[in-house]
C-alpha positions in Angstrom: 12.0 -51.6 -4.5 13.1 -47.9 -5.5 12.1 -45.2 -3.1 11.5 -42.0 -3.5 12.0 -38.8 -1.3 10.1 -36.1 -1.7 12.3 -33.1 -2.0 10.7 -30.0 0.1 9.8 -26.9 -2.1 11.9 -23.9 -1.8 9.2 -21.3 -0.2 10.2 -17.4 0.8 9.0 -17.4 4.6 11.1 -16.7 7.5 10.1 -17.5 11.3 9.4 -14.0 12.2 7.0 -13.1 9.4 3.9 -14.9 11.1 4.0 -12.5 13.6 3.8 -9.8 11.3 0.7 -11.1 9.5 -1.1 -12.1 13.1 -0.5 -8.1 13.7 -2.3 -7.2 11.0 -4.9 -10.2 10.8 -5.7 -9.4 14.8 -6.2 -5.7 13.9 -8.5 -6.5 11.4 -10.3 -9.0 14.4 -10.7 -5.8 16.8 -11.8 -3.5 14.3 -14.4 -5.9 12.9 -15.6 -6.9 16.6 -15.8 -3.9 17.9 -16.1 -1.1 15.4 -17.7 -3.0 12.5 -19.9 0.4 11.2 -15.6 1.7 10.1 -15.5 -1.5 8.0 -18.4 -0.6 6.6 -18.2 3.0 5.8 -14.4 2.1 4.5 -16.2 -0.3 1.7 -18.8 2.2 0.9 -16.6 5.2 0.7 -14.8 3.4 -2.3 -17.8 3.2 -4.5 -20.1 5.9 -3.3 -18.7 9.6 -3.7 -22.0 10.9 -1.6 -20.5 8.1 1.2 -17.1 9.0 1.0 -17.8 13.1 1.4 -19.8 12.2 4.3 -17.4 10.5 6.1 -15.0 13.1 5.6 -17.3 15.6 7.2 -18.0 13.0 10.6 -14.6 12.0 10.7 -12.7 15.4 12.1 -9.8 13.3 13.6 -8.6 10.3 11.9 -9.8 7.3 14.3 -7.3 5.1 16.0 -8.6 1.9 13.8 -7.9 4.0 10.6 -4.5 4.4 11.9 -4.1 0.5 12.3 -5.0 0.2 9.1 -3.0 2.2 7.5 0.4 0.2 9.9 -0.9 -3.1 8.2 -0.5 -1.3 4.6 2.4 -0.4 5.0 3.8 -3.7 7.4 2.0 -5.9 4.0 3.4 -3.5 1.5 6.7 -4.1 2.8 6.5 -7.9 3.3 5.8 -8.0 -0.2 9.1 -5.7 -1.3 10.6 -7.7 1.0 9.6 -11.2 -0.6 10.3 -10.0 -4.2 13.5 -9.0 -3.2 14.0 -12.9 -1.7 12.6 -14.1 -4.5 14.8 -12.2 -7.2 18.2 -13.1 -4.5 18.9 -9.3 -4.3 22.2 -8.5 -2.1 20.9 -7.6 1.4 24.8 -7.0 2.1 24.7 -9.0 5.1 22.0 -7.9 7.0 19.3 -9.5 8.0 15.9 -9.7 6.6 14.0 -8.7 9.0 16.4 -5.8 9.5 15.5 -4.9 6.1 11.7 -5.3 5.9 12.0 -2.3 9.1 13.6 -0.1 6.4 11.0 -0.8 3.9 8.2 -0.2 5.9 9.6 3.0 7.2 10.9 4.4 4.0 7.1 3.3 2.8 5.9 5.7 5.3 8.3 8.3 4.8 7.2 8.7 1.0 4.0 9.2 1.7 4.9 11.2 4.6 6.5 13.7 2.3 3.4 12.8 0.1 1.2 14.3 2.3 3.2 17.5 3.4 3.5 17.4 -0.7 -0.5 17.9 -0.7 -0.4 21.1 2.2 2.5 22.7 -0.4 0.0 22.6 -3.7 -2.3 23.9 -1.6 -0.7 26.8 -0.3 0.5 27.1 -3.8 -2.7 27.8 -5.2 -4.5 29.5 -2.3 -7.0 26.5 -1.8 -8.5 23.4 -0.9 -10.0 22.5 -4.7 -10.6 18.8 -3.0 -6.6 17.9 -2.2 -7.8 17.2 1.4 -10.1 14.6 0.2 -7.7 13.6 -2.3 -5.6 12.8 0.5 -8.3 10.6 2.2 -8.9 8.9 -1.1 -5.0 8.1 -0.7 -5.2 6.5 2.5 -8.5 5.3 2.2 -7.1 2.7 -0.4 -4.4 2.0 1.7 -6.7 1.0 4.4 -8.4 -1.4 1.6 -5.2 -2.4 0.3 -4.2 -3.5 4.0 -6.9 -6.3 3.8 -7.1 -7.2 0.2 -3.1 -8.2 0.3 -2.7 -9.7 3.6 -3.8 -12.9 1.5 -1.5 -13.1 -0.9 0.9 -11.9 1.0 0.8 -15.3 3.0 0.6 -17.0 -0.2 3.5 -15.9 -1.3 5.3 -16.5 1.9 4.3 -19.6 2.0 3.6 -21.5 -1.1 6.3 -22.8 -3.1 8.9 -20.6 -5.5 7.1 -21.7 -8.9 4.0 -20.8 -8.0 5.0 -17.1 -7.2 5.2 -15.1 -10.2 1.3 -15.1 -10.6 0.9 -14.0 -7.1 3.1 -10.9 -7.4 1.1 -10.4 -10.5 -1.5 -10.0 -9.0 -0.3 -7.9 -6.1 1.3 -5.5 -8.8 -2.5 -5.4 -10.5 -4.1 -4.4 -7.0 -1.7 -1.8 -6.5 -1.8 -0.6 -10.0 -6.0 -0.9 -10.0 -5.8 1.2 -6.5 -3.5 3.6 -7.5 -5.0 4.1 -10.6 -8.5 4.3 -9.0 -7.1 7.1 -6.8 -5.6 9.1 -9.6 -8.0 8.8 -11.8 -10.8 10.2 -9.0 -8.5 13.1 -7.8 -8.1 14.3 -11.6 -11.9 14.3 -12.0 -12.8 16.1 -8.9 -10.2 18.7 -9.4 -11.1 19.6 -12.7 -14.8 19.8 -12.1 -13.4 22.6 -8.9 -11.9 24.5 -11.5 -8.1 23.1 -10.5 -5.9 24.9 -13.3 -4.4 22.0 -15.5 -0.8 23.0 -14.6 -1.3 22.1 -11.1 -2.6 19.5 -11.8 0.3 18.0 -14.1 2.9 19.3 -11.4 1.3 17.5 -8.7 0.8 14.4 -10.7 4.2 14.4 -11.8 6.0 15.6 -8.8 4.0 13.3 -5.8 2.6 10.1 -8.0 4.5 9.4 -11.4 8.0 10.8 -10.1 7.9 7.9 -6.9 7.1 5.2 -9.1 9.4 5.9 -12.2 12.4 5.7 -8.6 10.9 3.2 -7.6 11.0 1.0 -10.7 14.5 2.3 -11.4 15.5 1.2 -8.5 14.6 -2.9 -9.0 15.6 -2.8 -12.6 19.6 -1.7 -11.2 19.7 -4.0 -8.3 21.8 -7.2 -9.4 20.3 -10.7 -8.6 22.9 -12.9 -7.3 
């Protein structure tokens, strides 16, 4: 009688990546035990403008669990470069993975690094706040969503098969598009209703949000799959 051996499907995950998504899973754990009312005011903040202006005004330092947030968007962010590059056999030139996925996550927070001190420039350029500052908290605050909504499919793509991948990073590319939309689209409103001259605007858009992206996209479309 013929037997048959099930071949194992190819899948993208590496022995060190679980640890990387228990980080971020048991940061989620501690805030949600012990500071559930951030949770809360995160999720409201994204749909209530009254919420999110509130917070701003309680929040004079940035709390420690914002801060973890914001490490597991860019530690998921990353693992998802990091798996599209796997999955597209990009040249890692001898290095190891994990050697790469460091350098994404910190070239992930060095753009919006210079993102930020990109924000403190426009508004020394035009001699005022016109709602940049809680433009900026708009940006992170969707990181700090984006941190959770993707730590799913991050694992999914990880660890499900190869041909069941393209719809995943489909759908990470719509959350980030949605959020990063969502943020745009929000800053341009409230800076036109403060008066915010339309050049400034365009610079700023162009400069800090369109200018990243279009590099960013140029920068997959030259690499060479092997």
């Amino acid at each position: 009688m013929q037997q048959f051996i099930e071949r194992p499907e190819v899948q993208l995950s590496e022995d060190w990546m679980i640890v990387v998504f228990l980080l971020v899973l048991s940061s989620i754990a501690y805030t949600r035990a012990w500071f559930p009312s951030r949770l809360k005011n995160m999720w409201r903040s994204i749909f209530n403008t009254t919420v999110l202006r509130q917070t701003i005004r309680e929040e004079s330092n940035v709390p420690k669990e914002y801060v973890l947030f914001q490490l597991n968007f860019f530690m998921i962010s990353g693992m998802i470069v990091l798996l599209l590059m796997k999955y597209f056999s990009f040249d890692f030139f001898g290095w190891p993975s994990i050697a790469w996925y460091g350098l994404i996550v910190a070239g992930i927070a060095l753009l919006y690094a210079l993102k930020s001190l990109g924000l403190w420039f426009v508004i020394v350029l035009i001699n005022g706040d016109f709602t940049l500052l809680e433009y900026r908290y708009i940006v992170f605050l969707t990181h700090r969503v984006l941190g959770i909504l993707l730590l799913p499919v991050a694992v999914m793509i990880a660890y499900l098969p190869k041909k069941d991948l393209p719809l995943l990073f489909f759908t990470a590319a719509g959350v980030f598009l949605l959020a990063y939309l969502y943020r745009v689209s929000k800053g341009l409103i409230n800076a036109l209703l403060s008066g915010v001259g339309v050049f400034y605007i365009f610079f700023y858009i162009c400069t800090l949000e369109i200018l990243p992206v279009i590099v960013g996209i140029k920068f997959f479309i030259s690499q060479k799959p092997l």
